[in-house]
N, C-alpha and C positions, 0 to 999 in steps of 0.2 A: 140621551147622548150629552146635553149641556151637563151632566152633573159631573162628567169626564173633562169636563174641560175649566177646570177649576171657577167654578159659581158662575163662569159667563151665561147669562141670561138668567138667570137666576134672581136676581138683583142683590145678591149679596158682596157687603165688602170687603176688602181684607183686614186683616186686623195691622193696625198702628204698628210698628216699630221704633223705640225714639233713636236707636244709633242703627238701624239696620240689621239689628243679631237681636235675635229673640233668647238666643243665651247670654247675651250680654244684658240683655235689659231683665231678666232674672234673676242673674245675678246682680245686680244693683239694686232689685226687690230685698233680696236676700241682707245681702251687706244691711240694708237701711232696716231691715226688720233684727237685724243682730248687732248694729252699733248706734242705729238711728237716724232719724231722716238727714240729716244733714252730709250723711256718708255717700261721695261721690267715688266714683271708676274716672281713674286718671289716665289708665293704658290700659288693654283687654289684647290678648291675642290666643288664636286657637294654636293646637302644639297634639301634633298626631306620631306614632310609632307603631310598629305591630298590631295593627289593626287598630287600635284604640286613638282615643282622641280626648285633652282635657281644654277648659278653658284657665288661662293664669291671668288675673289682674290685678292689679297695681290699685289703691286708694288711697283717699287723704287719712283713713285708718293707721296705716302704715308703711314703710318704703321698700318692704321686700311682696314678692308675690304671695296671693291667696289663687288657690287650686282651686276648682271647680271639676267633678269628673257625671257624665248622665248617669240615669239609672239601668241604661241597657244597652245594647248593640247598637246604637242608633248612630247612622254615619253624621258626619258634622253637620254635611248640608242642610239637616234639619234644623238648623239655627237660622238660616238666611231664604229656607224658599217661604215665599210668599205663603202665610196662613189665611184660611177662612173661618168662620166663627168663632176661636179663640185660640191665643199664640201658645206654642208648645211649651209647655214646662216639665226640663224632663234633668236636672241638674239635681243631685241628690246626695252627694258628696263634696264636702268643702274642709281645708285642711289649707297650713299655712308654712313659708320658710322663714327664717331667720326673726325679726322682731314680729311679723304677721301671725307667729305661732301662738304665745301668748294671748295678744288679743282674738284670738279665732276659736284660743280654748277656754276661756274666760265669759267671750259676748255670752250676751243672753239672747234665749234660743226662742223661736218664735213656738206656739204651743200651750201647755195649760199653766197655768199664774202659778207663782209658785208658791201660792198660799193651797192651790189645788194637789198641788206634787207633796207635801207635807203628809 
């Protein structure tokens, strides 16, 4: 019965969040592994329609949004409820507006070297 009740008694803890959104903090993985570590999320907000849901933020990369969309069904709340052993990563599509497009089709992509892609 404790394993229903998310790790209570268990002794296990939850995993960190640094803003609270386990899809924002992977996406801030992502940006820093395709523009470099210095690349920060300035604004983040979720944006749902017809069942679906993406993430759009803002960076010191550039002043229009980059999209983030998951890789499945997954309702949003899976970005904010609390995780146990390792936080979700489930962001799998990123695409960009206005000057974010450039740089989104340009970064380099996290992956094999590209002395290996040759």
């Amino acid at each position: 019965m404790a394993a229903c009740a998310g790790g209570a008694g268990l002794g296990i803890d939850p995993v960190q969040s640094e803003t609270g959104n386990y899809c924002v903090d992977q996406a801030k993985s992502i940006l820093q592994e395709t523009f470099g570590p210095d690349t920060k999320i300035t604004q983040a907000k979720m944006m749902s329609g017809y069942g679906q849901w993406s993430l759009w933020v803002r960076s010191n990369v550039s002043k229009d949004w980059i999209v983030f969309h998951p890789t499945g069904m997954y309702k949003d709340s899976i970005c904010t409820t609390t995780a146990y052993i390792s936080a979700p990563k489930i962001l799998s599509t990123m695409w960009g507006y206005g000057d974010a497009a450039d740089p989104v089709a340009k970064g380099t992509r996290p992956g094999p070297s590209s002395a290996e892609s040759r």
